[in-house]
N, C-alpha and C positions, 0 to 999 in steps of 0.2 A: 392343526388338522392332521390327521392319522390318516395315511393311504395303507393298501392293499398291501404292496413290497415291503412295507415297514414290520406287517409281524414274521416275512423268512429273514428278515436284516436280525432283526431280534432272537431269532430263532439259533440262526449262525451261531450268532455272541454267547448265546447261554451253552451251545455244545459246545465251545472253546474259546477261548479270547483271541484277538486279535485285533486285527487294524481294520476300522472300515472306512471307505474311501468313495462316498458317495459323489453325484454331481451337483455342480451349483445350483441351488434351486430345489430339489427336491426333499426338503424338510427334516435334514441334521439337528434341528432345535426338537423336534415332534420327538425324534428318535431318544435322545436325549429326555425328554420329560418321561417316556415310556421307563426307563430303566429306574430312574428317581423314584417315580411313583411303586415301582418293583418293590424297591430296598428303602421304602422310606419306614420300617418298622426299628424298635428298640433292643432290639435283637442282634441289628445288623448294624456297622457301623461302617460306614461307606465316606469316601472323601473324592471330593469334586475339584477336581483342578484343570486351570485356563477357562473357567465361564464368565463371563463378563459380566457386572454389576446389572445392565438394565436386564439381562437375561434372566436372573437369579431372581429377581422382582416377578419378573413375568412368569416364574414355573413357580413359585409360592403360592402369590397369587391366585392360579391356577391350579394350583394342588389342593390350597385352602379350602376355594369353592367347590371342588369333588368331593370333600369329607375325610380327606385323609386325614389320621389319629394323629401321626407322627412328619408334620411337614419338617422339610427342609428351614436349614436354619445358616447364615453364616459367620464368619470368624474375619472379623477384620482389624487394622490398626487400633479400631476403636475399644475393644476387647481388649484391653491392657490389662485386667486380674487376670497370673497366672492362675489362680485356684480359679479363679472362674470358667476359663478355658478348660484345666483339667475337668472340670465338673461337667463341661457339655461334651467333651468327649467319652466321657462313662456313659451319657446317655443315651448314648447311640443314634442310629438314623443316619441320616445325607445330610453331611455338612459342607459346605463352600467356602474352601480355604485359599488362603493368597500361600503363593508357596515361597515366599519370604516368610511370613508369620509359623508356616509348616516346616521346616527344615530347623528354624531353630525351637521349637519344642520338642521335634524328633531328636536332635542333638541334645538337648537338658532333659530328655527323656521325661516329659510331661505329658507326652500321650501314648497310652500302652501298645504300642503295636503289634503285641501277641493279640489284642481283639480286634484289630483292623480286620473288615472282611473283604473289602475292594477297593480301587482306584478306578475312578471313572476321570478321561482324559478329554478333555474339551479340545478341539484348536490343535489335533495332532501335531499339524506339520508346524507348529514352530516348535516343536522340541529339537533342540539340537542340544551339542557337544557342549558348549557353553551354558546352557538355560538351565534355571533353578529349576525346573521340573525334572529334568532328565536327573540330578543332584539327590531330588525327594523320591525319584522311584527307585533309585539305585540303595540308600539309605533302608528304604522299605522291604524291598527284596532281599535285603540280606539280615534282616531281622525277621523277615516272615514269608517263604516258602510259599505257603498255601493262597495266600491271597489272589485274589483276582487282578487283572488289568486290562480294560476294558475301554481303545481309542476311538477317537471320532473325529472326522474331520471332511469337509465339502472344497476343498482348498486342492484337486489333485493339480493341477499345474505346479504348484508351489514343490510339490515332491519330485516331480519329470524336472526341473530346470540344472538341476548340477547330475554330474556323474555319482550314480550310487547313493542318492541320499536317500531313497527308498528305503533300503538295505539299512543304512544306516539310523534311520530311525525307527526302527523296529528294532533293533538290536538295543535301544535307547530306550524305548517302551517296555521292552523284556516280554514281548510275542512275537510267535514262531507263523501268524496264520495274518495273511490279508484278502481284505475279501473287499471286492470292488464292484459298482453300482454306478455305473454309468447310464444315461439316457436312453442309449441304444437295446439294454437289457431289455428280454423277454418281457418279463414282469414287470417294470417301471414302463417300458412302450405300453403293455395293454392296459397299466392303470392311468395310464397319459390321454391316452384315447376316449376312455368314458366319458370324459369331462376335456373335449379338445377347446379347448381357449381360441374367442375371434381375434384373431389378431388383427391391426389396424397399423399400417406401416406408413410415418410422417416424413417427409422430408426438408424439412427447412433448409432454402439455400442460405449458402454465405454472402457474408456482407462483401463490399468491394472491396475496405480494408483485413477484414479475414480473410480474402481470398491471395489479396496482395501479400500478406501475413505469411501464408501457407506455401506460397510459391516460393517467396523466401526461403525459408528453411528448408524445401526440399533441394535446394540453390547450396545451401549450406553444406547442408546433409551427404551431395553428392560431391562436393570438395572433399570433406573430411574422408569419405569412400577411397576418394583416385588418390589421397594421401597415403589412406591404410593399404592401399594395393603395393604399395612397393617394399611396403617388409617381406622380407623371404619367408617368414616363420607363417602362414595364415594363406588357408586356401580358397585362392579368391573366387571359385566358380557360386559361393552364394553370397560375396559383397554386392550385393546389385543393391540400386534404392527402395526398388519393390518391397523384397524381405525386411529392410532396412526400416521401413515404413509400417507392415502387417505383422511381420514375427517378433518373436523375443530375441532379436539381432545382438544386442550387447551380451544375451548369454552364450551364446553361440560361439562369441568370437571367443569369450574367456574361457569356456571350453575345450576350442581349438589350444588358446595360450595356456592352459593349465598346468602342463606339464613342463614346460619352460617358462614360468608368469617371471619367475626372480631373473634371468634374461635379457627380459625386454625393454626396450630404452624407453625413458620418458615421455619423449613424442607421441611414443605409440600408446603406451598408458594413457598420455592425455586424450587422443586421438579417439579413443574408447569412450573415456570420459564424458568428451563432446556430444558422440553418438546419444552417450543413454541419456544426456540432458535434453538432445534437438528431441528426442523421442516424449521423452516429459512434454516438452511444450506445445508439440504436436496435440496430444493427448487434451492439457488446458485448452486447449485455444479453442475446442469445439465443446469442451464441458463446464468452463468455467466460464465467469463474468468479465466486463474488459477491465475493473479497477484490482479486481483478485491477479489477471495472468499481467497485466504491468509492474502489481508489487513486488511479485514473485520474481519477473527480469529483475527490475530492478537490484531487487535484493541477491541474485547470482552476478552482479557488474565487477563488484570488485573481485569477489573470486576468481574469476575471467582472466579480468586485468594482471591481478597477481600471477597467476599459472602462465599466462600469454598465450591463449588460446587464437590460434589461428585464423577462424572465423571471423574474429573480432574484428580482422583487418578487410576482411572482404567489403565489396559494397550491400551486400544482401544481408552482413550481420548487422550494418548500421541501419538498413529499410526497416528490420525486425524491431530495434530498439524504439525508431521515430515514428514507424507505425501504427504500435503498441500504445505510445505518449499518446496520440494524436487522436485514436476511441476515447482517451479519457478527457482530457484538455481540448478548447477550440479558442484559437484565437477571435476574439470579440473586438473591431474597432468604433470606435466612438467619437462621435464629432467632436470637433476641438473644441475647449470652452477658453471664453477668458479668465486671464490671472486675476488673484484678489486684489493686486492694487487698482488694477486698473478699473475691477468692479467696483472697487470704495470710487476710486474718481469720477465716476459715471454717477453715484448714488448722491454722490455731495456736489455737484453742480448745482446751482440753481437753476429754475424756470426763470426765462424774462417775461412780463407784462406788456403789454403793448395800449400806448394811450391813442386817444384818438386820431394822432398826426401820424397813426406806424410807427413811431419812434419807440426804443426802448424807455422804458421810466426809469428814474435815477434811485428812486426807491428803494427800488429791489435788489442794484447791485448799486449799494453807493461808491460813488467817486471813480468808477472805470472808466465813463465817459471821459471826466475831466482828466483823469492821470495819461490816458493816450493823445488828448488833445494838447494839453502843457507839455507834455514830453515832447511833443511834436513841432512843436512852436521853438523851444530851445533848442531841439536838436538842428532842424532845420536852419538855423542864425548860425550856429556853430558851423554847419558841413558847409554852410553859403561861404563863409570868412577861410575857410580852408582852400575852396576854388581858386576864388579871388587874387588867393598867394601865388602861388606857384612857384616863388623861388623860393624863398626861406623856409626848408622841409621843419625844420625845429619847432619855427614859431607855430607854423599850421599845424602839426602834432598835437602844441601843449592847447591851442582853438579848438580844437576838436574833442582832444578829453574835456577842457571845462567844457563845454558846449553839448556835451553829452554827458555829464556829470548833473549839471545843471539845471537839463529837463527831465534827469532821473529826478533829482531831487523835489524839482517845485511837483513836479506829478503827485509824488507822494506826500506831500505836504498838504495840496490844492485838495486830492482827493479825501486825506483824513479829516480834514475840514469840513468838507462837503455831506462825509459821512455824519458826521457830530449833528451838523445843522438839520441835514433829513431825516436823522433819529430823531432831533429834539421837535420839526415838526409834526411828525407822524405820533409823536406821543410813545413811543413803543424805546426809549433806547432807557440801558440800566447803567451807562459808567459814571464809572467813583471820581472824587475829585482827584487822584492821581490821576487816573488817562487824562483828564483834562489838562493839569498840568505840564504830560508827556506832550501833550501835540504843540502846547505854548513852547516848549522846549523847540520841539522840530522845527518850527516857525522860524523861530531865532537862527537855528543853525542852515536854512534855508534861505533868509537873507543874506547871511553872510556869505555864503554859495556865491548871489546873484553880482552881491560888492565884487568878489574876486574875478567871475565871467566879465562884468565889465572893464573893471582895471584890464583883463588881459584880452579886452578887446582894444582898448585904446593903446595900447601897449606895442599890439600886432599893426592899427593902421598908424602908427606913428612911425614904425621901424617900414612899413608899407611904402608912406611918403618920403621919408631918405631917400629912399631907393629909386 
């Protein structure tokens, strides 16, 4: 969309180059298609640098649908034939180059730069000292005089934040004019106004835990302050938390340290450090989602940890960490269940039967009846002969084991017996002639049980009557 201010912005530009330095919002992309569509003929051979891929889509696009003869085209990795690349540069028009793929054809001298007619500069403020673009205008400029350079950029904070970088990035652009386009302007106020926008102002409060979150850090934040307050080098009439919280506080103080930065002790360094991260999180904690700004802690923990950041020892650093955790995770409890064994043992129980007298049937659990009632019969004769004694601890000893040995035995004997015969009435049992065998076995070994219980019953009342 073309506003009103947009054709004196244009107007500036074409009586001199310079820097224009618009506000945010006011349509740096419009401005920017306006000059494209200018110089998009074969004539002219103009180069775009710093516009971003979906940008570049969207003024084609839009060039396309106008009718322009000669759209825009661009030059990327993918473009790997040098002759190809030479060949679209002869061709002239608005190309859109990455200025890594620009710098080294300008050096292998594969694009003529006697017919360069302009530089159009996307994203002014990050050229700086370091950035391949400043590298490609410099390179340009001093093969070609006449050419144009022509910056743009909606970003002016980014310029105000260091000393002199204004200055310095025009010198870096190689223009002498900047021309600035604030809000406030004449012209962008009365084209604001035609078309004043309803505004609609929401307030969502915080949650308990974002609020507990917030307090924290401002807890933090004001530590890290009364720390930074006792370097002698930093004037503290604007550490206050307020600033700390609304301004751009960590450029402020480097500002202050600038001129002594190599100086300064590491505390203090870190103590900075602190600041611009609480401000970071400040920041997430009202924009982002709770699984984004926990990753994000999380993922600064060890740094912390390594550097030994202060904070960390506080109680308020640790409330920020656990209740950060605690939006994301809840602890869930669940009734206790039981273990698998004990569930197999509940499953493999049998049901009892009940006959007509109430009694349980033998049936269904063969031989338990009778193995509790034999057991019981022998044990009882045995503990009887133990009383009886009283003096001779030995004999009653060796009475009581056989005597309890005895009615293990016959029980188990009585009972697999028991079992055999009310499978084989029921018609239901399957065993082989071994098991049959095995229990004629136990038999045997269970008489000879009862031989030995009696011998050392008579054994016991015979040494009983001596005495």
């Amino acid at each position: 969309m073309s506003l009103l201010f947009h054709k004196h912005v244009c107007k500036q530009q074409l009586e001199e180059d310079g820097l224009t330095v618009l506000g945010r919002g006011l349509g740096v992309e419009s401005l920017l298609l306006r000059f494209v569509k200018a110089y998009s003929r074969k004539q002219n051979l103009v180069l775009a640098l710093g516009v971003p891929p979906p940008l570049q889509l969207e003024l084609c696009e839009e060039l396309c649908a106008g009718g322009v003869a000669c759209p825009p085209r661009a030059i990327t990795n993918e473009t790997s034939s040098n002759d190809y690349r030479t060949s679209l540069y002869l061709q002239g028009g608005v190309l859109f180059v990455t200025p890594w793929i620009l710098i080294l054809d300008l050096l292998l001298r594969r694009i003529p730069t006697h017919l360069i007619t302009g530089v159009l500069v996307f994203d002014a403020h990050k050229v700086s000292e370091y950035s391949c673009e400043a590298f490609v205008l410099h390179v340009i400029r001093e093969a070609n005089q006449e050419c144009f350079i022509k910056a743009f950029t909606d970003h002016p904070s980014q310029l105000a934040g260091e000393f002199g970088k204004m200055q310095r990035t025009m010198r870096l652009l190689f223009v002498k004019r900047l021309y600035l386009w604030p809000r406030f302007h004449t012209d962008v106020r009365m084209t604001l106004e035609q078309r004043a926008p309803e505004v609609v102002e929401v307030h969502p409060p915080l949650s308990p835990s974002m609020r507990r979150i917030q307090e924290a850090i401002q807890e933090v934040m004001q530590a890290c302050l009364d720390e930074l307050k006792l370097s002698n080098k930093l004037d503290i009439t604007d550490l206050t938390l307020e600033n700390g919280l609304y301004k751009d506080f960590d450029a402020i103080v480097r500002r202050q340290l600038e001129s002594s930065w190599h100086t300064v002790g590491a505390k203090t360094r870190q103590l900075i450090a602190d600041l611009q991260l609480l401000r970071r999180l400040v920041a997430m904690l009202l924009s982002s989602d709770c699984v984004t700004f926990n990753r994000f802690l999380e993922a600064q923990r060890p740094a912390l940890i390594a550097q030994r950041s202060i904070w960390l020892l506080l109680d308020a650093g640790g409330r920020i960490f656990s209740l950060a955790k605690l939006r994301v995770f809840r602890r869930v409890r669940r009734p206790p269940q039981p273990s698998e064994g004990a569930a197999k043992r509940v499953k493999a129980e049998p049901k009892e039967e009940l006959d007509s007298d109430g009694d349980a049937s033998d049936g269904d659990v063969p031989g338990h009846g009778d193995r509790m009632s034999t057991g019981g019969d022998d044990g009882i004769g045995g503990d009887g002969i133990g009383e009886d004694i009283g003096g001779d601890g030995a004999a009653a000893a060796v009475a009581v084991a056989a005597g309890d040995g005895g009615g293990g035995d016959g029980g188990t004997m009585k009972g697999t017996t028991d079992e055999t015969t009310d499978g084989g009435t029921d018609g239901t049992t399957n065993d082989t002639a071994s098991d049959m065998c095995d229990v004629e076995d136990e038999a045997e070994s269970a008489k000879d049980a009862r031989g030995e219980v009696a011998a050392a019953r008579e054994s016991v009342q015979t040494a009983a009557a001596g005495n």
